[in-house]
N, CA, C and O atoms as CSV, one atom per row, in Angstrom:
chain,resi,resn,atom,element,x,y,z
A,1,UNK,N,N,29.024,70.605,-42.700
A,1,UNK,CA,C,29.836,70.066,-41.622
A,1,UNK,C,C,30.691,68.947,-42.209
A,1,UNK,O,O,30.259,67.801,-42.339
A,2,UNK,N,N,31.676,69.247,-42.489
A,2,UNK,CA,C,33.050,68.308,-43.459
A,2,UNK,C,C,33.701,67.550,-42.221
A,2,UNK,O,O,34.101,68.380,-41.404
A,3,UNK,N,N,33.904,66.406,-41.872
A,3,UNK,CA,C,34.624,65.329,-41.410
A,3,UNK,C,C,35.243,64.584,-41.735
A,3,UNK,O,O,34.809,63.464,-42.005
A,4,UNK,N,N,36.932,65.028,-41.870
A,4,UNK,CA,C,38.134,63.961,-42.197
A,4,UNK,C,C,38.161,62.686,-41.770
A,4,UNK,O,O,38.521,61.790,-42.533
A,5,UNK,N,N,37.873,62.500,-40.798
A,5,UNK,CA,C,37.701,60.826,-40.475
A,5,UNK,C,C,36.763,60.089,-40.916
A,5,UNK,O,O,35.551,60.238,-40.760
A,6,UNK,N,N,37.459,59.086,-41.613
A,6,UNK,CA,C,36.659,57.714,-42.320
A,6,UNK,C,C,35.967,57.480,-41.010
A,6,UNK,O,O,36.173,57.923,-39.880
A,7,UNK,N,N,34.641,56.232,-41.754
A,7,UNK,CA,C,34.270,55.208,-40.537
A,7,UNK,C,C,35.101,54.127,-40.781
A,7,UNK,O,O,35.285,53.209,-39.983
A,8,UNK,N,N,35.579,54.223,-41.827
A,8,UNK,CA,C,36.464,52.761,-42.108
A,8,UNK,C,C,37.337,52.458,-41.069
A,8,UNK,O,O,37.363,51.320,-40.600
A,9,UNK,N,N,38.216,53.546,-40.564
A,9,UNK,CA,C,39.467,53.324,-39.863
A,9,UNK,C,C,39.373,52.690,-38.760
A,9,UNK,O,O,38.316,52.842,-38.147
A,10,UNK,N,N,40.370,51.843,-38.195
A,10,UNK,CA,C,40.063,51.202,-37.173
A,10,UNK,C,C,40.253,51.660,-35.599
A,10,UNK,O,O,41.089,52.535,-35.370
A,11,UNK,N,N,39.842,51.349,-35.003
A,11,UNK,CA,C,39.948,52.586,-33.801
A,11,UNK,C,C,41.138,51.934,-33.168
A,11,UNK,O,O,41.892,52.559,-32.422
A,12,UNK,N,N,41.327,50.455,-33.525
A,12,UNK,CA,C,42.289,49.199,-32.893
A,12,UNK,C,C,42.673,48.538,-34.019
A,12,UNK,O,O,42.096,47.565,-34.504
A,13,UNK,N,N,43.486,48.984,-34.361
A,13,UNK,CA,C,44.674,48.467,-35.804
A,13,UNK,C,C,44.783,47.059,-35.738
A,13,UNK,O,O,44.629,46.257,-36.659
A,14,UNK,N,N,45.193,46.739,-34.016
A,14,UNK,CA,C,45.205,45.162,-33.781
A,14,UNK,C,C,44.843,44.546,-34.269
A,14,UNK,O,O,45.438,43.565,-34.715
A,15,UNK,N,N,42.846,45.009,-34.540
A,15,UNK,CA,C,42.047,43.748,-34.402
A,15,UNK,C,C,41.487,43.486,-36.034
A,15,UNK,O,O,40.525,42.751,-36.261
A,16,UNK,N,N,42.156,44.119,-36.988
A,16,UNK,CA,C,42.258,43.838,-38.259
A,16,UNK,C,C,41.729,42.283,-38.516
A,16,UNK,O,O,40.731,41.885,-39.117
A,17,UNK,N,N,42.996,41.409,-37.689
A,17,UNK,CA,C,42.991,40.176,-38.202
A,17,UNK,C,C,42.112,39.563,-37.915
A,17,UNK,O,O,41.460,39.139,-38.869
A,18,UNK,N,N,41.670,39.227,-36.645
A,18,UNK,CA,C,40.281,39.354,-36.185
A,18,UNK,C,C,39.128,39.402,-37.167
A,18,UNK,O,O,38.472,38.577,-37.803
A,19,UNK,N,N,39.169,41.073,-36.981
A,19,UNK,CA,C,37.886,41.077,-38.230
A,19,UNK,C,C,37.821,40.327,-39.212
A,19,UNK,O,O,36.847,39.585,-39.344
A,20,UNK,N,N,39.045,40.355,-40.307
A,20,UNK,CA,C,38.732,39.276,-41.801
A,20,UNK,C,C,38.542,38.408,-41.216
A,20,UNK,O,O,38.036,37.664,-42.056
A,21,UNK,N,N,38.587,37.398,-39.503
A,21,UNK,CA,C,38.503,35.894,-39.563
A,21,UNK,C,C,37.125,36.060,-39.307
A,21,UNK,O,O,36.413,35.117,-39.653
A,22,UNK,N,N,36.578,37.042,-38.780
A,22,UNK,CA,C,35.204,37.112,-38.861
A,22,UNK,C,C,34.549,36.615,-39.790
A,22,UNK,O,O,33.962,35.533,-39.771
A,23,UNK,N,N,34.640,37.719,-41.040
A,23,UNK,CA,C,34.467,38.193,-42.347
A,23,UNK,C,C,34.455,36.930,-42.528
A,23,UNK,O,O,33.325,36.471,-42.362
A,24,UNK,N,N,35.294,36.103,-42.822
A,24,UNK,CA,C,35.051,34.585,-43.907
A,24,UNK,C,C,33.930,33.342,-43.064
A,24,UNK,O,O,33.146,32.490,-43.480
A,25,UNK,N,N,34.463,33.896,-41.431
A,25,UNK,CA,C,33.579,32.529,-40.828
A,25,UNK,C,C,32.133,33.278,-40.866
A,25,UNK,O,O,31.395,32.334,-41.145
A,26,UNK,N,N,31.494,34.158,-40.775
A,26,UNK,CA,C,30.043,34.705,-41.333
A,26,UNK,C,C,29.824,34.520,-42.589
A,26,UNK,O,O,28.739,34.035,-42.911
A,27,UNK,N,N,30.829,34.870,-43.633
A,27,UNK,CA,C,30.289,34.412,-45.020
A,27,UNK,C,C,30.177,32.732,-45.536
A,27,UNK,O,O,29.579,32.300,-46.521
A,28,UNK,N,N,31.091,31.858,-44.351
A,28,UNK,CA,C,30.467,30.715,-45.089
A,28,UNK,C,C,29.455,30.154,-43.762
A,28,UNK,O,O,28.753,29.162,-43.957
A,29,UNK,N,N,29.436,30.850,-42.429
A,29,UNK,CA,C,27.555,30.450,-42.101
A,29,UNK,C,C,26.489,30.685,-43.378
A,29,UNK,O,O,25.472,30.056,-43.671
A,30,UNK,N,N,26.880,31.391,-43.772
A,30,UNK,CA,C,25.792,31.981,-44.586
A,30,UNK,C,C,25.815,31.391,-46.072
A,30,UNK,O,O,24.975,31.540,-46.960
A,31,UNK,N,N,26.713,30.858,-46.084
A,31,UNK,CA,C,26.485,30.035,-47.493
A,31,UNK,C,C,27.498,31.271,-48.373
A,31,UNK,O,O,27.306,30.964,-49.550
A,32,UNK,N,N,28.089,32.019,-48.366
A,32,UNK,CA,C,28.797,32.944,-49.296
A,32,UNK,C,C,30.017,32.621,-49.949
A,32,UNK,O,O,30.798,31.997,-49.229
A,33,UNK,N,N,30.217,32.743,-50.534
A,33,UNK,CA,C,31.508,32.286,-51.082
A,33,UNK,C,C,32.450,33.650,-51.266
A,33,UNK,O,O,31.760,34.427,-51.927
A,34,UNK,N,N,33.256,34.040,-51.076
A,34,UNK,CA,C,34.009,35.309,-51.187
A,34,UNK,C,C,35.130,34.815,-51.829
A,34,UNK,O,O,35.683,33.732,-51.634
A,35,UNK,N,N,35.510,35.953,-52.841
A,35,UNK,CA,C,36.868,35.975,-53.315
A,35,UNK,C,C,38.095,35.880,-52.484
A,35,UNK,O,O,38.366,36.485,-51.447
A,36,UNK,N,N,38.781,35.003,-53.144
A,36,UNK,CA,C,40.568,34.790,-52.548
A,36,UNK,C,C,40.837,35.983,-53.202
A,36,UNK,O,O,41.281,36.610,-52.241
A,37,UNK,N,N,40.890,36.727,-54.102
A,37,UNK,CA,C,41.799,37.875,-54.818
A,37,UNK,C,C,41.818,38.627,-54.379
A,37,UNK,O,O,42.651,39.495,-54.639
A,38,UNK,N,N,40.601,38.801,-53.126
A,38,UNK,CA,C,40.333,40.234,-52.323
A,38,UNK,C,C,39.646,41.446,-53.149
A,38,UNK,O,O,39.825,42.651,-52.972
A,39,UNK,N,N,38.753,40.762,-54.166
A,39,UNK,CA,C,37.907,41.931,-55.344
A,39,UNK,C,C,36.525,41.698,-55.170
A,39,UNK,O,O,35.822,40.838,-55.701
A,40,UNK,N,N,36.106,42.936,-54.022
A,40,UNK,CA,C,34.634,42.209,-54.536
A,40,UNK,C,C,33.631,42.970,-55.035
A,40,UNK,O,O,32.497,43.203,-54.615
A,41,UNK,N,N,34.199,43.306,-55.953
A,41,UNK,CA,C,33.629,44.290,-56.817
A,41,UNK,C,C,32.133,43.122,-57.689
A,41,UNK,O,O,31.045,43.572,-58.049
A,42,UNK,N,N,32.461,42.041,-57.779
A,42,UNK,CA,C,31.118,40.765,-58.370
A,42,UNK,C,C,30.065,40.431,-57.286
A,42,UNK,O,O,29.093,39.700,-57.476
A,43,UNK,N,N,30.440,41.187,-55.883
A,43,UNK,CA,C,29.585,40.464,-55.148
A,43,UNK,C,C,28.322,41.337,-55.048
A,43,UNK,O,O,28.118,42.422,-55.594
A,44,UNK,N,N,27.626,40.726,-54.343
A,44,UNK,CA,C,26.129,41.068,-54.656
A,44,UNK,C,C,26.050,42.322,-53.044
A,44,UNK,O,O,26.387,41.986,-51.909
A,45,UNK,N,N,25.563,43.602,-53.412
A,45,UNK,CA,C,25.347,44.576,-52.386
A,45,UNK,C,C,24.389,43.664,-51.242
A,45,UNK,O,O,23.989,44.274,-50.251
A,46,UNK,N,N,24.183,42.814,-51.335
A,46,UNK,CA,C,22.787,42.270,-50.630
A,46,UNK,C,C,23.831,41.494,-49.436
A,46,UNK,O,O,23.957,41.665,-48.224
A,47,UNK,N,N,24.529,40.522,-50.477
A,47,UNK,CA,C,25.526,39.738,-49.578
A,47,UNK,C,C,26.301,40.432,-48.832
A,47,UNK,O,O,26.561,40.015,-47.703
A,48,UNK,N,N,26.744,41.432,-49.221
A,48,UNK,CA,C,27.663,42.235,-48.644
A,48,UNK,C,C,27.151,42.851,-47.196
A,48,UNK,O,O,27.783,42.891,-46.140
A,49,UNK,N,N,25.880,43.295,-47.456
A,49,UNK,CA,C,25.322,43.750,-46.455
A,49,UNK,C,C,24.757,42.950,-45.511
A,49,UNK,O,O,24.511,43.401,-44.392
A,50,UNK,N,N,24.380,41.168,-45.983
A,50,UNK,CA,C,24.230,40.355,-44.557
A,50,UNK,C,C,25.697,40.353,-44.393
A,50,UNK,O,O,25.323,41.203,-43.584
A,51,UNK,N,N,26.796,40.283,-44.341
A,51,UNK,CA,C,27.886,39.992,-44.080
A,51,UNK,C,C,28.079,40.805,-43.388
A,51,UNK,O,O,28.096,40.336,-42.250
A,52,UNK,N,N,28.303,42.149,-43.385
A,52,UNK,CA,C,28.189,43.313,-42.341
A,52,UNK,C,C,27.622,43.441,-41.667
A,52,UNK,O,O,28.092,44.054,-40.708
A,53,UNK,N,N,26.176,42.996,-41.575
A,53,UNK,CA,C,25.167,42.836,-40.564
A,53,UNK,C,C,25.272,42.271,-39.573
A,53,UNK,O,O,24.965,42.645,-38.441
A,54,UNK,N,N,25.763,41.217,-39.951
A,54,UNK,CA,C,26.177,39.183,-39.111
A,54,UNK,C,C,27.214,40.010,-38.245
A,54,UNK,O,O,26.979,40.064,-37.038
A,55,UNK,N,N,28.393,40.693,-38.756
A,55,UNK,CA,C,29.300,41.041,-38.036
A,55,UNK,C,C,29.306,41.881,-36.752
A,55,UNK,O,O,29.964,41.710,-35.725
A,56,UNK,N,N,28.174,43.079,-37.143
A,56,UNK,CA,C,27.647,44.106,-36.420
A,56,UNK,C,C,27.060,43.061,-35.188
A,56,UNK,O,O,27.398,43.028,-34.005
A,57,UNK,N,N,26.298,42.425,-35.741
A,57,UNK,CA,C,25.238,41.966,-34.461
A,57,UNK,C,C,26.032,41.051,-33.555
A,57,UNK,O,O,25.755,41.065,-32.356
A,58,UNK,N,N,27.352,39.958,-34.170
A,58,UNK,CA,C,28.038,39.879,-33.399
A,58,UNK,C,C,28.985,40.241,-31.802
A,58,UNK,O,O,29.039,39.887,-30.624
A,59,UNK,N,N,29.845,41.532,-33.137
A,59,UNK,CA,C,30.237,42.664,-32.316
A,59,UNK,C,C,29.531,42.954,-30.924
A,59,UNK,O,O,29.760,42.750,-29.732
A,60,UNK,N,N,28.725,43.436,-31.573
A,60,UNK,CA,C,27.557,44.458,-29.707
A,60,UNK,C,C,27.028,42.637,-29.196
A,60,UNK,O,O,26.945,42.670,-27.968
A,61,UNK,N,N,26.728,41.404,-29.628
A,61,UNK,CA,C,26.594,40.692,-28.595
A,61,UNK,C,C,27.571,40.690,-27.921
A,61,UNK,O,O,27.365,40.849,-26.718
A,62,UNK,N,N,29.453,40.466,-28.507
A,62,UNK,CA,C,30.498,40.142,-27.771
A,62,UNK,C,C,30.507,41.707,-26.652
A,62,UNK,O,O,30.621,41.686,-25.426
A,63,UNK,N,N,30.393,42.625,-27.300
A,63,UNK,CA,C,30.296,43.814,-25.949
A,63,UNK,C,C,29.282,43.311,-25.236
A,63,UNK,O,O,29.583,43.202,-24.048
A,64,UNK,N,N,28.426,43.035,-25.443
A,64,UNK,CA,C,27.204,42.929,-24.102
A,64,UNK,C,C,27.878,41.961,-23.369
A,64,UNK,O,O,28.126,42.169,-22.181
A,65,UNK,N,N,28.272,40.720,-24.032
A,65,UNK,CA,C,28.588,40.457,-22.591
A,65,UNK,C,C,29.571,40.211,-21.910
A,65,UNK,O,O,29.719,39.546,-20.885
A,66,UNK,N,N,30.603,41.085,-22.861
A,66,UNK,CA,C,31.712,41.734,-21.753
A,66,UNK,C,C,31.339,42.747,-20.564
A,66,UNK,O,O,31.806,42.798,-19.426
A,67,UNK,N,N,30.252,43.618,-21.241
A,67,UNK,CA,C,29.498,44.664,-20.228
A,67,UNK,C,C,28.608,43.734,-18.959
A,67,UNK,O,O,28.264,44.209,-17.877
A,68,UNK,N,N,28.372,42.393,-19.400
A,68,UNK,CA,C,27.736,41.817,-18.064
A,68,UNK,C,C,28.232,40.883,-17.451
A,68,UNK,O,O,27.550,40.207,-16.681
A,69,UNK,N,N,30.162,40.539,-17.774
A,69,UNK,CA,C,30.786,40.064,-16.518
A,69,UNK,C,C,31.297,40.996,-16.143
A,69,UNK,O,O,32.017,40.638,-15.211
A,70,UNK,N,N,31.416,42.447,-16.355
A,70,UNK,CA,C,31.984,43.333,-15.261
A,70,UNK,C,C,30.730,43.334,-14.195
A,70,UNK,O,O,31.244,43.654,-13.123
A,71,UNK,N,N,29.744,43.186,-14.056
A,71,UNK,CA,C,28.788,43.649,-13.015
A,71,UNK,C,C,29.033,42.938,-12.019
A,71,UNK,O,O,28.390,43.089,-10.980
């Protein structure tokens, strides 16, 4: 079962910018330091993955509770 669509892509092109301001304000909660060059080919899979994590769990809090002032 072959699927052309990335997960990468954004479903909302918009919110690009957004995301990287995410991206840097989670990596320095966390103590991370990320490249200005935009290479992060040195960084550690570990970091990378709280960084994605932080973001994720963000994300679905900011939906939840958009989902609980519509009620």
């Amino acid at each position: 079962m072959s699927n052309n669509r990335s997960s990468n892509n954004l479903l909302v092109p918009q919110a690009r910018a957004a995301l990287e301001q995410m991206k840097y304000e989670i990596a320095g909660e966390l103590g991370i330091q990320l490249p200005q060059d935009g290479y992060y080919g040195n960084m550690t899979a570990r970091d990378m993955g709280s960084i994605g994590g932080y973001i994720t769990r963000r994300l679905v809090q900011m939906a939840q509770q958009q989902l609980a002032g519509r009620q």
